[in-house]
VEXKOL-678127 format. One line per field, with one value per residue (C-alpha): residue number from 1; x, y, z; residue in three letters. Coordinates in steps of 0.1 Angstrom, whole numbers. Layout:
i <- NUM;...
xx <- X;...
yy <- Y;...
zz <- Z;...
aa <- ALA;...
END
This chain:
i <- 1;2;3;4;5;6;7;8;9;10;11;12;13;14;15;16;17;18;19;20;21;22;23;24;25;26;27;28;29;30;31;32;33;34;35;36;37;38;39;40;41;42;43;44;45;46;47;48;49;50;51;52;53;54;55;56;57;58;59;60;61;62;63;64;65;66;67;68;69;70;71;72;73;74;75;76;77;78;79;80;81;82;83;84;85;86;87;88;89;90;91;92;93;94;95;96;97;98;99;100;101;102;103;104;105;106;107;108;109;110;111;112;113;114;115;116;117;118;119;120;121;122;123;124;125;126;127;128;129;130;131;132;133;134;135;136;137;138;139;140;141;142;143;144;145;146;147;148;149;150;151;152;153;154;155;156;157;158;159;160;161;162;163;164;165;166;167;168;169;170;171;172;173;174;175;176;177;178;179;180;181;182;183;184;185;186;187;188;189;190;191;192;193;194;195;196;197;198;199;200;201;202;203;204
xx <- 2746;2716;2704;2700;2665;2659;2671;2642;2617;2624;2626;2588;2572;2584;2567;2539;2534;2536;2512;2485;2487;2486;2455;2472;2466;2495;2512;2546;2553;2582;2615;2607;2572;2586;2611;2582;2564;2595;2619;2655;2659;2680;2668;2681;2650;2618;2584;2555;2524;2504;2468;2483;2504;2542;2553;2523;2532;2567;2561;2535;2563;2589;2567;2558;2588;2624;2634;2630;2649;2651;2683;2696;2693;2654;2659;2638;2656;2648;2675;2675;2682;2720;2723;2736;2702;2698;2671;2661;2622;2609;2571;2549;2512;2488;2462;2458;2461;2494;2528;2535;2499;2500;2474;2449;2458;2416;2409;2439;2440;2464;2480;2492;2527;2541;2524;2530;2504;2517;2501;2490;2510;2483;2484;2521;2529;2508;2532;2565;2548;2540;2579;2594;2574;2592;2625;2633;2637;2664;2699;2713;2733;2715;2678;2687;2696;2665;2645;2662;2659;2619;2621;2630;2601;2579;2586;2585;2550;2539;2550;2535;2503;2501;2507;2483;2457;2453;2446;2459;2442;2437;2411;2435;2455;2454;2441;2480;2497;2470;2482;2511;2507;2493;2516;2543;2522;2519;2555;2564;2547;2567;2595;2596;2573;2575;2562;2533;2523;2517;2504;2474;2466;2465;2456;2430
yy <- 1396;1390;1423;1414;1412;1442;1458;1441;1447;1482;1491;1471;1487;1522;1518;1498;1533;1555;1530;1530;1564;1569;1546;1518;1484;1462;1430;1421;1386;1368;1361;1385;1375;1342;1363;1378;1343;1332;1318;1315;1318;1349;1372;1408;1428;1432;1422;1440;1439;1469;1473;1504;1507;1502;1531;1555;1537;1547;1581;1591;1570;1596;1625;1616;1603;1612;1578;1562;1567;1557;1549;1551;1517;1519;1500;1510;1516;1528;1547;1552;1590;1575;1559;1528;1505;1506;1480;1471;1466;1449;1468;1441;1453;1430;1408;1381;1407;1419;1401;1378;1368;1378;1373;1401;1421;1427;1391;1373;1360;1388;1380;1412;1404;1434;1461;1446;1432;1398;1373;1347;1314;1291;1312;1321;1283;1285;1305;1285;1256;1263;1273;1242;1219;1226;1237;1209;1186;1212;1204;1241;1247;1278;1267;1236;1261;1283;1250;1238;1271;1268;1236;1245;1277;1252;1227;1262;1269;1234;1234;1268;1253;1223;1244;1267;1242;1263;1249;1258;1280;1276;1304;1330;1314;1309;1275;1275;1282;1258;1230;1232;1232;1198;1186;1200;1185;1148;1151;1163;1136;1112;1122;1133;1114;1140;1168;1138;1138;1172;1178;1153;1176;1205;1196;1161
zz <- 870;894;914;955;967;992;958;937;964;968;927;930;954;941;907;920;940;910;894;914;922;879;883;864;871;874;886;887;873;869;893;915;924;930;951;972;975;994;968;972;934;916;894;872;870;877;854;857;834;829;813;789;765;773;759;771;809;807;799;827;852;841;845;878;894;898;910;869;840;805;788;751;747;761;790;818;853;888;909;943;956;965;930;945;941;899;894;857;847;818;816;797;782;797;782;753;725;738;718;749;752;790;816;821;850;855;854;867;899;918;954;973;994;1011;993;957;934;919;897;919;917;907;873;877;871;843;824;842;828;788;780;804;784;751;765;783;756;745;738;736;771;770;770;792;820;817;815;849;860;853;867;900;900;891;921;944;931;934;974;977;961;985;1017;1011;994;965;927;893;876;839;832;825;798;762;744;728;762;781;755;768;801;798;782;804;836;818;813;849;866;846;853;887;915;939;915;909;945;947;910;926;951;933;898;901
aa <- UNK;UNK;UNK;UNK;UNK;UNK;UNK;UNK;UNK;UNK;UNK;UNK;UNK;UNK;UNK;UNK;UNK;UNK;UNK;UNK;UNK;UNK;UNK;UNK;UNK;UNK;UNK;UNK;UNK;UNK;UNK;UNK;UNK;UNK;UNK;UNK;UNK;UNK;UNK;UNK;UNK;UNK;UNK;UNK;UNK;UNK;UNK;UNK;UNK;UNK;UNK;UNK;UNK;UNK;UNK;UNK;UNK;UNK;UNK;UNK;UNK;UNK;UNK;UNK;UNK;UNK;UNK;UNK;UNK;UNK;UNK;UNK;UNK;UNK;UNK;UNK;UNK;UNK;UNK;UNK;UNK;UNK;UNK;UNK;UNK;UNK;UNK;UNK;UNK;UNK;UNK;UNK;UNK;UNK;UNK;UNK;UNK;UNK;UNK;UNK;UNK;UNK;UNK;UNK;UNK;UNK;UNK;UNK;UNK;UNK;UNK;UNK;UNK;UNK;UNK;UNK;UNK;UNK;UNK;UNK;UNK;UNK;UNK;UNK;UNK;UNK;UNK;UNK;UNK;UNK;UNK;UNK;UNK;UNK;UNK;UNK;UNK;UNK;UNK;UNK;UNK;UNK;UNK;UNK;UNK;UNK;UNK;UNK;UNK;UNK;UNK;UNK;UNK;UNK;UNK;UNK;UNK;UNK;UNK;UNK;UNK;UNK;UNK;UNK;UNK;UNK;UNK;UNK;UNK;UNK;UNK;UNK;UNK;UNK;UNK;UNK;UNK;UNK;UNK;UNK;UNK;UNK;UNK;UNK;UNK;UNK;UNK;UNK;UNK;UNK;UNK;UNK;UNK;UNK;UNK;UNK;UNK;UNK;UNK;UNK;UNK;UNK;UNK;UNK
END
């Protein structure tokens, strides 16, 4: 079940608010940056990294707004006052150390669209990039549809790239994650000449 936009947007910008008035630094990643970049893709929930401790974030978010609520199952969820805009969040600790090995929300290149702190796409297609490469030489339906899926994000960001000549940057990530980015890139420009074009212009 995929959550509309305006919902997406307005669950963001509420606990990027709470955030930064907390003194937190933050960036969503994910679907619904891609969302805010333009993209016609679907999404559930909304991924944010944070440069404290999941747990610790949550808690302050609770104390200080009405609007969030944690459920017995843990899940993490933002309300509106009506109740009819629920909006799910997956809070991710920042930073190589973290389990996910995510980006550094101090370091990583951030792009602000409507209020909202994102990881900017030359990264963001970084971390597109490193799980297509494996999963799509998949032959579980399952991972073939979140590799397609990652496909098309990737061919978004490559468009978004070219038009506003930006590069990609590989500062931010991992040697393990970077390997596979490579290998992910050698692999898309085989198989698809139009992602080769543009890789060209903003990869060479």
């Amino acid at each position: 079940m995929y959550t509309p936009k305006e919902h997406l947007f307005e669950a963001a910008t509420e606990l990027s608010a709470v955030l930064s008035k907390l003194d937190i630094a933050h960036a969503v990643t994910g679907g619904t940056a891609l969302l805010l970049l333009g993209s016609d893709r679907s999404t559930r929930d909304v991924d944010i990294l944070v440069d404290a401790p999941c747990t610790k974030v949550r808690s302050l978010v609770l104390e200080n707004s009405d609007r969030f609520t944690e459920n017995e199952d843990l899940s993490f969820v933002y309300a509106n006052e009506a109740g009819d805009v629920v909006v799910p969040f997956g809070i991710l600790q920042h930073g190589q150390q973290s389990a996910l090995r995510m980006p550094d929300v101090h370091t990583a290149p951030i792009l602000v669209v409507d209020n909202i702190p994102i990881i900017h796409p030359s990264l963001l297609i970084c971390l597109k990039m490193s799980r297509w490469s494996w999963m799509s030489d998949s032959s579980r339906p399952a991972s073939a549809l979140k590799a397609q899926g990652d496909l098309t994000d990737i061919m978004f960001l490559l468009r978004w790239l070219v038009e506003k000549g930006e590069r990609i940057n590989f500062h931010d990530i991992d040697e393990d994650r970077l390997e596979k980015c490579m290998r992910g890139f050698q692999k898309l420009r085989a198989k698809y000449p139009e992602a080769d074009e543009m890789l060209k212009a903003v990869l060479d």
